[in-house]
ROFI-276602 format. One line per field, with one value per residue: residue number from 1; y, x, z of N, C-alpha, C, O in turn. Coordinates in steps of 0.2 Angstrom, whole numbers, plus 5000, padded with zeros to 4 digits. Layout:
n NUM | ...;
n_v Y | ...;
n_u X | ...;
n_w Z | ...;
ca_v Y | ...;
ca_u X | ...;
ca_w Z | ...;
c_v Y | ...;
c_u X | ...;
c_w Z | ...;
o_v Y | ...;
o_u X | ...;
o_w Z | ...;
//
This chain:
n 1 | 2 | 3 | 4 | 5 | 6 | 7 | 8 | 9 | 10 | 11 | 12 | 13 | 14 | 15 | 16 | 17 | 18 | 19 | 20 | 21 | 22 | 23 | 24 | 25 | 26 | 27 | 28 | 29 | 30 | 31 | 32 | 33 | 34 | 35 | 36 | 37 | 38 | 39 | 40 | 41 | 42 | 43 | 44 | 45 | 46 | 47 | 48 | 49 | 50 | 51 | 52 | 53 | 54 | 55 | 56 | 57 | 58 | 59 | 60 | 61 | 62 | 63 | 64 | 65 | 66 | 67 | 68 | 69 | 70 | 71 | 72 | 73 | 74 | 75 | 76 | 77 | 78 | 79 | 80 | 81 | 82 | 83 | 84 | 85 | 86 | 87 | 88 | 89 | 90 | 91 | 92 | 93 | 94 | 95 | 96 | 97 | 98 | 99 | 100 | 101 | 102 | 103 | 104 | 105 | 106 | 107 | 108 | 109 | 110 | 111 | 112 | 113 | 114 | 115 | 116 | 117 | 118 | 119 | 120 | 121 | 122 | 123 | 124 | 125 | 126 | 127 | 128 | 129 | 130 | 131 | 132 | 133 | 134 | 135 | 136 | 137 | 138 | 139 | 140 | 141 | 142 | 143 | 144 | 145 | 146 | 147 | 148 | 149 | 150 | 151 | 152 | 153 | 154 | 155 | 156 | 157 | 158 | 159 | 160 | 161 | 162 | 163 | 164 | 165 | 166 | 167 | 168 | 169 | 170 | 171 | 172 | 173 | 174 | 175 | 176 | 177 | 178 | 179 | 180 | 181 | 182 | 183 | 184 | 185 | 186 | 187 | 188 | 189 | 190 | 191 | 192 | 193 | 194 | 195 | 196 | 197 | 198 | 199 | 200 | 201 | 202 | 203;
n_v 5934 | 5923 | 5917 | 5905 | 5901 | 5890 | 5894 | 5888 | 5897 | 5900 | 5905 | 5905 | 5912 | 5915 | 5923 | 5938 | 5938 | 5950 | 5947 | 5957 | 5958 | 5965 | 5974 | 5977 | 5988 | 5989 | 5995 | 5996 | 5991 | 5978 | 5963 | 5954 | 5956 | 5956 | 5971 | 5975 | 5966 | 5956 | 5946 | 5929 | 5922 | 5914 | 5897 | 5889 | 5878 | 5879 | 5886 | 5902 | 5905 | 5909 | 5905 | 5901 | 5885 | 5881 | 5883 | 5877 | 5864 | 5865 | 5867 | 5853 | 5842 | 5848 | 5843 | 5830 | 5822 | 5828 | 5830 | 5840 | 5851 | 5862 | 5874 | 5877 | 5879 | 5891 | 5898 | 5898 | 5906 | 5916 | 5923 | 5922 | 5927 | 5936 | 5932 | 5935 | 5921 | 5915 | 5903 | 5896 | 5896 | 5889 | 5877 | 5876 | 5875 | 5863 | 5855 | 5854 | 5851 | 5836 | 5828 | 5827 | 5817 | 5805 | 5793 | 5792 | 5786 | 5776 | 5765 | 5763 | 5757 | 5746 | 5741 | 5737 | 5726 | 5713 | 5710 | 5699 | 5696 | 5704 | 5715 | 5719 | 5733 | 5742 | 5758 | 5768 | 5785 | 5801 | 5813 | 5827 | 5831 | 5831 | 5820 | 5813 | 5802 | 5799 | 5797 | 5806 | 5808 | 5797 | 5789 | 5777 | 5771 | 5762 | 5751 | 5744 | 5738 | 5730 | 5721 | 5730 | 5743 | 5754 | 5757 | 5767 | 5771 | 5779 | 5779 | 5780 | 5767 | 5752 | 5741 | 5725 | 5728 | 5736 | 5730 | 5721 | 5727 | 5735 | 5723 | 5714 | 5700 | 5693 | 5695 | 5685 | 5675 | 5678 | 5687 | 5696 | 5699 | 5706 | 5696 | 5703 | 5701 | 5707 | 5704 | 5690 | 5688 | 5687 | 5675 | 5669 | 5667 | 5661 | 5660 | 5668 | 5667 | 5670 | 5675 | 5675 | 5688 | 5690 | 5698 | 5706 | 5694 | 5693 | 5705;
n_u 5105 | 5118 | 5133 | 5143 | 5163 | 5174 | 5192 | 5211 | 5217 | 5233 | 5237 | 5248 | 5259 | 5277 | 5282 | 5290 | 5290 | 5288 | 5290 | 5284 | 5288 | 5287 | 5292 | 5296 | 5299 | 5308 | 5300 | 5301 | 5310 | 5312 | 5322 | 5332 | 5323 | 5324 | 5329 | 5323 | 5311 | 5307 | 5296 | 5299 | 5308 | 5298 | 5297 | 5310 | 5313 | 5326 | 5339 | 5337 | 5338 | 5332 | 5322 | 5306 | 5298 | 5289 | 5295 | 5305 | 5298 | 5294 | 5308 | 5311 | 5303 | 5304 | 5315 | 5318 | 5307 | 5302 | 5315 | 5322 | 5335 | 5344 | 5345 | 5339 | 5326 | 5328 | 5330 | 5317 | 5310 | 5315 | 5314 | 5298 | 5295 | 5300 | 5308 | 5323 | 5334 | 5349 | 5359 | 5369 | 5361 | 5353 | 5360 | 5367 | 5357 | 5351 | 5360 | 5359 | 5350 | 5352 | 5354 | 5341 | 5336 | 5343 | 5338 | 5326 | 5332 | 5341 | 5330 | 5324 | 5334 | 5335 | 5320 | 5325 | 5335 | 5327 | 5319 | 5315 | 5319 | 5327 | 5334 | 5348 | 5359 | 5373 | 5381 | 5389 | 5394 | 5396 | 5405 | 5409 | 5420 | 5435 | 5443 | 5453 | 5467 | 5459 | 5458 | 5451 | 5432 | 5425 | 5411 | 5402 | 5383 | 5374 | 5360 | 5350 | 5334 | 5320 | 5304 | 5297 | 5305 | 5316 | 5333 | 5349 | 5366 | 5380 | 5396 | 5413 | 5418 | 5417 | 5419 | 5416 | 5414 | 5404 | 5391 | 5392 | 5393 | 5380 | 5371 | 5375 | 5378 | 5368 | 5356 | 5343 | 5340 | 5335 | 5345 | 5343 | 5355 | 5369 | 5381 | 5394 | 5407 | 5406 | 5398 | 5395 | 5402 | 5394 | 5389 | 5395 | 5390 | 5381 | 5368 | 5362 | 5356 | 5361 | 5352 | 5356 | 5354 | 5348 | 5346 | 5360 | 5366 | 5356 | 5360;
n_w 5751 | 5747 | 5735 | 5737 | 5741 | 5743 | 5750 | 5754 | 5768 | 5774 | 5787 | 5799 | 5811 | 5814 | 5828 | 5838 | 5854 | 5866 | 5885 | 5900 | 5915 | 5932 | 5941 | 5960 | 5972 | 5988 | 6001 | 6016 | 6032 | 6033 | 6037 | 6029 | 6016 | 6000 | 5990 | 5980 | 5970 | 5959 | 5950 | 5942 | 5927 | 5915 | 5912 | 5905 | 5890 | 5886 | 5896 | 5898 | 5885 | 5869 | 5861 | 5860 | 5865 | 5856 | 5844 | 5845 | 5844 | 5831 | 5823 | 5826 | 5820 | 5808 | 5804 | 5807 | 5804 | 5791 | 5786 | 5781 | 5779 | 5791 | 5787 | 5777 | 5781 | 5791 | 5781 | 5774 | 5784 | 5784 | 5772 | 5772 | 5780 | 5789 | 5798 | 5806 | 5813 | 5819 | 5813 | 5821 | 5832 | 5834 | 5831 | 5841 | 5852 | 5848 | 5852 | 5863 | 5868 | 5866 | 5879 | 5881 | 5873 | 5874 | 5884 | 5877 | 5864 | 5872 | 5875 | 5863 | 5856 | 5867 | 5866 | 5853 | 5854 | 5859 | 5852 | 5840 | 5826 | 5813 | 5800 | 5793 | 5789 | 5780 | 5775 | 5766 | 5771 | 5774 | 5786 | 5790 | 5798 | 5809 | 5814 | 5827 | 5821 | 5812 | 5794 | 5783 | 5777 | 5778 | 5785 | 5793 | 5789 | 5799 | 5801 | 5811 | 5809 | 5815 | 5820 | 5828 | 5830 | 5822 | 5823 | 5821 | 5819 | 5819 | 5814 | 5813 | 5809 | 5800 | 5803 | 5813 | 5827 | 5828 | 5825 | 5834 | 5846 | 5846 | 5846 | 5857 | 5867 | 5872 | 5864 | 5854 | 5839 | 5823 | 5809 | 5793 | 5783 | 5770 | 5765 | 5772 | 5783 | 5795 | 5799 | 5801 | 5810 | 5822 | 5826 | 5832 | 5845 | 5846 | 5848 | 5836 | 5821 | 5805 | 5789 | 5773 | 5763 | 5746 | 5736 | 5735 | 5725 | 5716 | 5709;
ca_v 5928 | 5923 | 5912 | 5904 | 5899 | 5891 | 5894 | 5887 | 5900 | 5898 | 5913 | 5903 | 5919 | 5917 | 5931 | 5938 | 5937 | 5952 | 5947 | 5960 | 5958 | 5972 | 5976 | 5979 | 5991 | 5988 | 6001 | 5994 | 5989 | 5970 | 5960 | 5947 | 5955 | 5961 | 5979 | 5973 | 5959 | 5954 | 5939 | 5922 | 5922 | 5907 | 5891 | 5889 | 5873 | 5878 | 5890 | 5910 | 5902 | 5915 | 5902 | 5895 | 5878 | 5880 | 5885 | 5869 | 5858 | 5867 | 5864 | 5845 | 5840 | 5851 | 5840 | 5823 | 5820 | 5829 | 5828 | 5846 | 5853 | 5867 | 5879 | 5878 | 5879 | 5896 | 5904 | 5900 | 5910 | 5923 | 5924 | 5922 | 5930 | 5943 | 5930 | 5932 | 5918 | 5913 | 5897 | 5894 | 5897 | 5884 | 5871 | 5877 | 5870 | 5856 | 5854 | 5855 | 5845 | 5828 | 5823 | 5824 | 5810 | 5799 | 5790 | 5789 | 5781 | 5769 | 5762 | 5759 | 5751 | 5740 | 5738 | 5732 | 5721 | 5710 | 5708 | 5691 | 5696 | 5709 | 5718 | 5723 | 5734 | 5746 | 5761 | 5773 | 5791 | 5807 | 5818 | 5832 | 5832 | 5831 | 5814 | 5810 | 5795 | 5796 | 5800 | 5807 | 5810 | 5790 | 5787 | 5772 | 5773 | 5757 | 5751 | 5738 | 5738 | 5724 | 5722 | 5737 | 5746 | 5755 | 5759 | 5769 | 5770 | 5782 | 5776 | 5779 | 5762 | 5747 | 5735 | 5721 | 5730 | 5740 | 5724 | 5716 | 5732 | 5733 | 5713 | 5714 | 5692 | 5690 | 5696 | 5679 | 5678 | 5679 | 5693 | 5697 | 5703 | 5701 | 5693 | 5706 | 5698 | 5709 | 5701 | 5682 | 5686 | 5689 | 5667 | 5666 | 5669 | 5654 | 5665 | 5674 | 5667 | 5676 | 5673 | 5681 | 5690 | 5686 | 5707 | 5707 | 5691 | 5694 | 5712;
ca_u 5107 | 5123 | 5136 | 5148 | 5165 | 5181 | 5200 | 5212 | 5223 | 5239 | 5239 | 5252 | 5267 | 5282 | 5283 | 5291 | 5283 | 5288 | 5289 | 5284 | 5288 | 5285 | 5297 | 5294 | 5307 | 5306 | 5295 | 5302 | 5316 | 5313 | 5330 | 5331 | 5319 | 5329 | 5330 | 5320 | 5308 | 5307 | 5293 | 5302 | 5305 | 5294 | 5300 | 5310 | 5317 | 5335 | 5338 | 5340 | 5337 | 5328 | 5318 | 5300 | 5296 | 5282 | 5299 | 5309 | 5295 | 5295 | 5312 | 5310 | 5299 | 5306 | 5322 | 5319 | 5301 | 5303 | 5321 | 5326 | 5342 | 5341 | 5348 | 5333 | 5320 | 5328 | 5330 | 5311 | 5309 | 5317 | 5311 | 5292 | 5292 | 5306 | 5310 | 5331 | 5338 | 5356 | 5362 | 5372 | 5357 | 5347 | 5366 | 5367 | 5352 | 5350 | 5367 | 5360 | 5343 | 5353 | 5353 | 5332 | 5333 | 5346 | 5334 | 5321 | 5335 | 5342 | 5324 | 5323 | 5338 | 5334 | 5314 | 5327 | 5336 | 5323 | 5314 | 5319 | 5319 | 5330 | 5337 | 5355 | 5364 | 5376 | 5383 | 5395 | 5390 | 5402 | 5403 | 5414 | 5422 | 5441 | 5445 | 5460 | 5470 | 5458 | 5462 | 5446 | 5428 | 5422 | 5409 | 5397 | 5378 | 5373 | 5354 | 5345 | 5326 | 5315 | 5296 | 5294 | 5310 | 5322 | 5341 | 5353 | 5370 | 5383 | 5402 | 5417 | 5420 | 5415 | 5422 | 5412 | 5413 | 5397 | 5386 | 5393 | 5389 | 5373 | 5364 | 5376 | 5380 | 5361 | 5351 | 5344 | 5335 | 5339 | 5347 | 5343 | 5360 | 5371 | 5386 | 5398 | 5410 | 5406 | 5388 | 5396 | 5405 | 5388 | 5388 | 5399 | 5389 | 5377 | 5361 | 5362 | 5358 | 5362 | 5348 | 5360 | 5348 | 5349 | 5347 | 5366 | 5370 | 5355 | 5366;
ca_w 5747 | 5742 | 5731 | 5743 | 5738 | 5750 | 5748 | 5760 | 5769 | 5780 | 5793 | 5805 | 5807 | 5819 | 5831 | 5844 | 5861 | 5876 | 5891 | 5904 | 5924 | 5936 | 5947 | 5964 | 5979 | 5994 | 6006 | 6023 | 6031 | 6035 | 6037 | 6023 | 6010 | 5996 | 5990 | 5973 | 5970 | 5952 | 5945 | 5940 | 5920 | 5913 | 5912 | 5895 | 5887 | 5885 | 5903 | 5895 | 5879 | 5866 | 5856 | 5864 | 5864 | 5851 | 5839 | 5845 | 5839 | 5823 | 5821 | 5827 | 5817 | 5799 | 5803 | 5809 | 5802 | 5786 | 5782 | 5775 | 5782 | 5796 | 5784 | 5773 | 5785 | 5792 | 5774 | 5774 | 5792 | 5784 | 5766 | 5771 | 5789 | 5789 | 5804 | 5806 | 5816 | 5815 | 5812 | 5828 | 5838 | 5833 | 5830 | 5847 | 5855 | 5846 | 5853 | 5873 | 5868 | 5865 | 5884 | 5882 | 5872 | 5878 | 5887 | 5872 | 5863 | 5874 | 5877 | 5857 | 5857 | 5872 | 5862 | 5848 | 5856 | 5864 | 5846 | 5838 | 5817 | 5810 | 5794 | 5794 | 5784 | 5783 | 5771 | 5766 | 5776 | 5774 | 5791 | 5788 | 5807 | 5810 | 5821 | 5828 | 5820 | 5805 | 5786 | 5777 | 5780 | 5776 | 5792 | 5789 | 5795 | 5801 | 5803 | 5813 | 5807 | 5818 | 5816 | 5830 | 5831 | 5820 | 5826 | 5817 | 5821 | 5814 | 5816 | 5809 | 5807 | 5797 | 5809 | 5818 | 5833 | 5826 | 5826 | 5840 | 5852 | 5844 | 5849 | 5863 | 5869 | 5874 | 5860 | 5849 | 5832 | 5814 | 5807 | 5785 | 5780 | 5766 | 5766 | 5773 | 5786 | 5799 | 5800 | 5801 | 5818 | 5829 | 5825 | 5839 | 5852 | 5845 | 5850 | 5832 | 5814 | 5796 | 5783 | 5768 | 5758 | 5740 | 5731 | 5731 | 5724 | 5712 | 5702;
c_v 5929 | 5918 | 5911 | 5901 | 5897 | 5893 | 5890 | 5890 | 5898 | 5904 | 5911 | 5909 | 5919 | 5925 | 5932 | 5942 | 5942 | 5951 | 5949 | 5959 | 5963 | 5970 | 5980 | 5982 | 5991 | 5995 | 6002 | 5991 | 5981 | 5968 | 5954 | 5948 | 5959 | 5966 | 5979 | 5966 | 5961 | 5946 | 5934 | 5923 | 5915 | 5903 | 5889 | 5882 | 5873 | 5886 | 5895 | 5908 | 5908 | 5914 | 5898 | 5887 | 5878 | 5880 | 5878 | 5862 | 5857 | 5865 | 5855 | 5843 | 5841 | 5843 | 5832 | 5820 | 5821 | 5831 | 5836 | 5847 | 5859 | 5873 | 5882 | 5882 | 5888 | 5901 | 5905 | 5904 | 5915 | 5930 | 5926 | 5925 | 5934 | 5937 | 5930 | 5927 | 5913 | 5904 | 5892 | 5892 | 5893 | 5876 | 5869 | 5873 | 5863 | 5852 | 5850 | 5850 | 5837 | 5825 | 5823 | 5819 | 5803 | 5793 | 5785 | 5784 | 5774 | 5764 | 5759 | 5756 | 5746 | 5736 | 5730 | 5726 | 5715 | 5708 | 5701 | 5693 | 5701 | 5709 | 5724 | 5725 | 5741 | 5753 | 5768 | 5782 | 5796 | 5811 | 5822 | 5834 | 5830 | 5823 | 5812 | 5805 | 5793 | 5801 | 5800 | 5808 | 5803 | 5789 | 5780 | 5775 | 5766 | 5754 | 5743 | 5740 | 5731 | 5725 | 5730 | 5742 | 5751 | 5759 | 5763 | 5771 | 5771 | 5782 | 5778 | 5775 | 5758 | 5741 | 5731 | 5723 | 5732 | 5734 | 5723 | 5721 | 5734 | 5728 | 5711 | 5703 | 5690 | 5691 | 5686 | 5680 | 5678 | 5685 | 5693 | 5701 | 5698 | 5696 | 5696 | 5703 | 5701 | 5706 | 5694 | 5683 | 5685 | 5682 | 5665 | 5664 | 5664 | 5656 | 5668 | 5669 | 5671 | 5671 | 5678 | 5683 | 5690 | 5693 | 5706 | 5703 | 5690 | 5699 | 5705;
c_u 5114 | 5127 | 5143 | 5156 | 5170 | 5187 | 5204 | 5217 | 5226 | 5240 | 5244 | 5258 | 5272 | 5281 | 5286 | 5287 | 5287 | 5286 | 5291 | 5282 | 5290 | 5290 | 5293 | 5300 | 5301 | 5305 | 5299 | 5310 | 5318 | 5321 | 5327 | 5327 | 5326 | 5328 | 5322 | 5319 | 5306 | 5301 | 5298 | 5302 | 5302 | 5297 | 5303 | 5313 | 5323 | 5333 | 5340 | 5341 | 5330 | 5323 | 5311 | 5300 | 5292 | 5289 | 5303 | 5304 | 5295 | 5303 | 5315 | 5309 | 5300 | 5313 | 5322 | 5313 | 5301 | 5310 | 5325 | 5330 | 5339 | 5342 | 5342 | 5326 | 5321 | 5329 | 5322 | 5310 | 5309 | 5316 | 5305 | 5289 | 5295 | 5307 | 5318 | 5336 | 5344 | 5355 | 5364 | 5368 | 5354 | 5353 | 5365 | 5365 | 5350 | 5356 | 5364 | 5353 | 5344 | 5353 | 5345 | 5331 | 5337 | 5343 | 5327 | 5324 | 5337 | 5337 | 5320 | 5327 | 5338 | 5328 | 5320 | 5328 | 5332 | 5319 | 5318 | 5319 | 5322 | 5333 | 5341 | 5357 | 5369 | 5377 | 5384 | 5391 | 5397 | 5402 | 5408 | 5415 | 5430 | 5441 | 5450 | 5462 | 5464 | 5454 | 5453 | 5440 | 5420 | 5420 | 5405 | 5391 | 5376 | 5366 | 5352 | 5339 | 5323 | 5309 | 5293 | 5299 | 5314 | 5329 | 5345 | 5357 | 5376 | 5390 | 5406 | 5420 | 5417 | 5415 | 5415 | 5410 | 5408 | 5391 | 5385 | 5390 | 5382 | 5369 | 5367 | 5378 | 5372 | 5355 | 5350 | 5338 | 5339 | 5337 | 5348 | 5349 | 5363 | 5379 | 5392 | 5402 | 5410 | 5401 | 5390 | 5399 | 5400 | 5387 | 5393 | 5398 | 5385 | 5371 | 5359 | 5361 | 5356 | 5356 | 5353 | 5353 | 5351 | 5350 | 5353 | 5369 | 5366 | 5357 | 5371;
c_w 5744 | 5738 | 5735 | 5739 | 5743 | 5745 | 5757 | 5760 | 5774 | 5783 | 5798 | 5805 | 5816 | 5823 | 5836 | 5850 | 5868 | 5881 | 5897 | 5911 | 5926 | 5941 | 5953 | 5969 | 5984 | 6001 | 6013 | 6026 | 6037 | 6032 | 6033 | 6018 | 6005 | 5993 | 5984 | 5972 | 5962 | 5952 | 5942 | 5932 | 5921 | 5911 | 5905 | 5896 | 5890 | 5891 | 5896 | 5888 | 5875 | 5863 | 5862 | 5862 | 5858 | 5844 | 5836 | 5842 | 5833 | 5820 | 5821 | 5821 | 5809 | 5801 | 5803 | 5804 | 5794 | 5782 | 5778 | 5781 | 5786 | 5792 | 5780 | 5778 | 5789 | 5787 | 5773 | 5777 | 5788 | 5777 | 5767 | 5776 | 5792 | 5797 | 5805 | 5811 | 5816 | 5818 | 5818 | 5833 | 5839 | 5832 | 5838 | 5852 | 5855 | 5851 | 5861 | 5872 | 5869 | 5872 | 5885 | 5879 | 5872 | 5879 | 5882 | 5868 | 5866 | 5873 | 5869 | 5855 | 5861 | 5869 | 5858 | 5848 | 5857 | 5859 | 5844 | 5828 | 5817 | 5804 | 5796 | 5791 | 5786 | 5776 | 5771 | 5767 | 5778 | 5782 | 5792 | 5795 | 5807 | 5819 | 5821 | 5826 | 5816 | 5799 | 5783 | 5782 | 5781 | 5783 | 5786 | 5793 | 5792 | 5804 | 5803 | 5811 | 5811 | 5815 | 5820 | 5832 | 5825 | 5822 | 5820 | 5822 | 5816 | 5817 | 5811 | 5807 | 5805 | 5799 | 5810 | 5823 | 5832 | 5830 | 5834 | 5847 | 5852 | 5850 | 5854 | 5863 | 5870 | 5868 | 5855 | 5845 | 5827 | 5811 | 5798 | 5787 | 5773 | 5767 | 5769 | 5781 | 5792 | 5803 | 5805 | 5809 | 5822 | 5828 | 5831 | 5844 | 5853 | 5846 | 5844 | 5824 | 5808 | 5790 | 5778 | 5764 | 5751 | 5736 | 5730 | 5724 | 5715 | 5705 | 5701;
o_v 5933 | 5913 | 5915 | 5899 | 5900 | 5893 | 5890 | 5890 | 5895 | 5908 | 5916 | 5910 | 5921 | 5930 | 5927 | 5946 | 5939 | 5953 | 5948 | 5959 | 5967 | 5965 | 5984 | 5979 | 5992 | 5997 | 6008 | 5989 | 5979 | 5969 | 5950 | 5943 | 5963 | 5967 | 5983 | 5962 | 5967 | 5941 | 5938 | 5923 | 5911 | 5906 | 5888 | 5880 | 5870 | 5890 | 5893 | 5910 | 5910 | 5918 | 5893 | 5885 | 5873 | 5876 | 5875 | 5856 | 5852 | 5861 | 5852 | 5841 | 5838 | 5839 | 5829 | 5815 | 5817 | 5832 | 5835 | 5846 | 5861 | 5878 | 5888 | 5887 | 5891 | 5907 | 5910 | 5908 | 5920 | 5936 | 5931 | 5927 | 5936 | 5941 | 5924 | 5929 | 5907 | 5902 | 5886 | 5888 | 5892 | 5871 | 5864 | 5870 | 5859 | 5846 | 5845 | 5846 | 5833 | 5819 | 5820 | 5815 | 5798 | 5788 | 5780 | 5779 | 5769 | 5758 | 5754 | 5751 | 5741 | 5729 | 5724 | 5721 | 5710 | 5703 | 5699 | 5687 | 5705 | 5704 | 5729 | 5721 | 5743 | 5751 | 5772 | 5783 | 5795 | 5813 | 5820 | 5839 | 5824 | 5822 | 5809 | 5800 | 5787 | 5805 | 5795 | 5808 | 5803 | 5786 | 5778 | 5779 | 5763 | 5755 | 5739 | 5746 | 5727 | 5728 | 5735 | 5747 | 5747 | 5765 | 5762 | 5772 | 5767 | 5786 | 5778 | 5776 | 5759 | 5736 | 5733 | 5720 | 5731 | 5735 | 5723 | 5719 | 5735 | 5729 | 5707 | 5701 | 5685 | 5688 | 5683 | 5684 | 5678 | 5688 | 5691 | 5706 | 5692 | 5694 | 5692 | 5705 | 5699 | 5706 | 5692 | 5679 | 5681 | 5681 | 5659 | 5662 | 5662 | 5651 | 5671 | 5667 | 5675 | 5665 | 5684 | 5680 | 5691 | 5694 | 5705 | 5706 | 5687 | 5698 | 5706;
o_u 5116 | 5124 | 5147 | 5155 | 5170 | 5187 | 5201 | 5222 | 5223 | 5243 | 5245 | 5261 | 5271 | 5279 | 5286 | 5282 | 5288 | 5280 | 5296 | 5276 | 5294 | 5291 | 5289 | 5305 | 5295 | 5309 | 5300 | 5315 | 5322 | 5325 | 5323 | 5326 | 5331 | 5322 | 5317 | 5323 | 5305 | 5304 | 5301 | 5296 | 5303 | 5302 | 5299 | 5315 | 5326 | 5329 | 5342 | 5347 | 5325 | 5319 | 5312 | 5303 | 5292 | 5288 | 5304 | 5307 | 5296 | 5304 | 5319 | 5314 | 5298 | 5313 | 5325 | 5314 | 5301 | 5310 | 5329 | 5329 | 5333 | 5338 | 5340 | 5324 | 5316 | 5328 | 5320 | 5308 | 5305 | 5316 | 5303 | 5283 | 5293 | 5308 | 5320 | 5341 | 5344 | 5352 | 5362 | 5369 | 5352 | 5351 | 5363 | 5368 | 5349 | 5355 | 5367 | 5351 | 5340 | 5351 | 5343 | 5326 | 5335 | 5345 | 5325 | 5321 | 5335 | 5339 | 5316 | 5325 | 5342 | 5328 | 5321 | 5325 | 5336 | 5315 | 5323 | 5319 | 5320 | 5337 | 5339 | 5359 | 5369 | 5373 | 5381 | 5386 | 5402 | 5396 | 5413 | 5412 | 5430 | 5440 | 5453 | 5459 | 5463 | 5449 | 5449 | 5440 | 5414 | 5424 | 5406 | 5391 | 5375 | 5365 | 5352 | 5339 | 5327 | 5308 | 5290 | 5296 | 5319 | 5329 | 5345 | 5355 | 5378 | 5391 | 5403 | 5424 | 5411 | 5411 | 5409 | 5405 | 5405 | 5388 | 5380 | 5386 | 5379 | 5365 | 5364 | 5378 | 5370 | 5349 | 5355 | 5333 | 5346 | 5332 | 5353 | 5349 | 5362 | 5379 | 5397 | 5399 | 5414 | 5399 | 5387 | 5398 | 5402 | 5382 | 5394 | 5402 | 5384 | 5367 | 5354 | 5366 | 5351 | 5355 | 5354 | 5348 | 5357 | 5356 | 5354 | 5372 | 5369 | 5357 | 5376;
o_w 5741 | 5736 | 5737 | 5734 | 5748 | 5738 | 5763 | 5755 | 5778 | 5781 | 5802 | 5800 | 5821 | 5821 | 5840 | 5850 | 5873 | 5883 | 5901 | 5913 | 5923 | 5945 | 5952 | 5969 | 5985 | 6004 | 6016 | 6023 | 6041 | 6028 | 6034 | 6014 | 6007 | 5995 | 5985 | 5973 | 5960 | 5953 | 5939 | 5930 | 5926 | 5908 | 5900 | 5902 | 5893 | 5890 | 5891 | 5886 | 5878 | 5861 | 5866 | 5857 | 5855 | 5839 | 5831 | 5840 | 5829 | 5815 | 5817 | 5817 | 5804 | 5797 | 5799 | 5801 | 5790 | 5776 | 5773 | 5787 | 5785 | 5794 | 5779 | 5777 | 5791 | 5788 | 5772 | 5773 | 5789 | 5776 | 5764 | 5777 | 5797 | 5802 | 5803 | 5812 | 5813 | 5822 | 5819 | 5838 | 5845 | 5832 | 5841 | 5856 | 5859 | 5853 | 5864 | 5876 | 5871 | 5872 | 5890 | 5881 | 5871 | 5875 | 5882 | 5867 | 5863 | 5871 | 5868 | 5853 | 5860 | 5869 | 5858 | 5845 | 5857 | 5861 | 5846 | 5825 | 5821 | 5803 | 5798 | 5787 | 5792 | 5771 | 5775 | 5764 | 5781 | 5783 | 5795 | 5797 | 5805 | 5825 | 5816 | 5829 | 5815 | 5800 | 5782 | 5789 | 5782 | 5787 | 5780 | 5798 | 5787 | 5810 | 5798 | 5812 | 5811 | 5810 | 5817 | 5835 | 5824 | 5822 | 5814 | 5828 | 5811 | 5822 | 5806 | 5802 | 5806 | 5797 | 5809 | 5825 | 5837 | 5835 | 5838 | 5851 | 5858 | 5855 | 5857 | 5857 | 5868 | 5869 | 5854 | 5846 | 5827 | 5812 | 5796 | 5791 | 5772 | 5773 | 5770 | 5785 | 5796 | 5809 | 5811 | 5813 | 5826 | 5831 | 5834 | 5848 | 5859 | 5845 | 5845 | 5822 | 5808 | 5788 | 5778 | 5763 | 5751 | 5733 | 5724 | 5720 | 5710 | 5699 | 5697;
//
């Protein structure tokens, strides 16, 4: 007999994973085989890349879904799992992952376009990156919202050009924005009306 009690524990632990292939020499002297036969490494994400797939979701998903910086999430690794991976390795990757989602991108900014209601805004977003022919580190990040979409779009400019590259000559529908003069251009196309929204005009 006993008195039963729960707790919930976390056993998940980073680790590193050897992967041993046997080598084979060659016995005979067939023409065309080579000297030494080697097994194929396993198929990784990023080619000769040291990080598994199962890491790269972990840092997906710490970054995009949950929003902490990459820096935190490997001070974690390193604090709670003696895990040490530099900084670079994972800039790096992230670096070579961007044409996997291209495609997923384009394909929510085409969803967007094709929607007929949206909320427009824009605002002030620092990007500490050197650009030729411009003074400081003042980007904007600019987001379309629809009913099944949302876009973001991060520029260094404030311009109209933002919108207009956006909703493109054939998008049509009414766009909540506020009054900002970059908004009122997309009326030219005659396909586009501005619902102004009231929040600003109520401060």
């Amino acid at each position: 007999m006993t008195e039963d009690s729960e707790e919930v524990v976390v056993e998940v632990r980073a680790h590193r994973r050897v992967i041993k292939r046997k080598r084979y020499k060659r016995t005979c002297q067939c023409p065309g085989t080579p000297a030494i036969v080697t097994a194929p490494v396993p198929v990784k994400l990023i080619s000769k890349g040291s990080l598994h797939l199962s890491f790269w979701v972990m840092v997906l998903l710490d970054k995009f879904l949950f929003q902490r910086p990459t820096y935190r999430l490997l001070m974690d690794l390193r604090l709670t799992q003696g895990l040490d991976i530099a900084q670079g390795t994972v800039t790096g990757g992230l670096k070579r992952l961007v044409p996997l989602f291209e495609l997923v991108y384009e394909a929510i900014i085409a969803k967007n376009r094709s929607d007929s209601r949206w909320h427009a805004d824009e605002t002030r977003w620092l990007v500490f990156v050197e650009l030729e022919g411009k003074q400081g580190h003042k980007w904007y990040l600019w987001v379309f919202r629809s009913q099944t979409t949302v876009v973001y779009v991060l520029d260094p400019s404030r311009s109209a050009s933002v919108p207009q590259a956006h909703f493109g000559e054939e998008a049509e529908g009414i766009i909540s924005a506020d009054r900002y003069s970059s908004y009122k251009v997309l009326l030219k196309y005659g396909k586009l009306l501005i619902a102004f929204c009231w929040a600003p005009v109520s401060l």
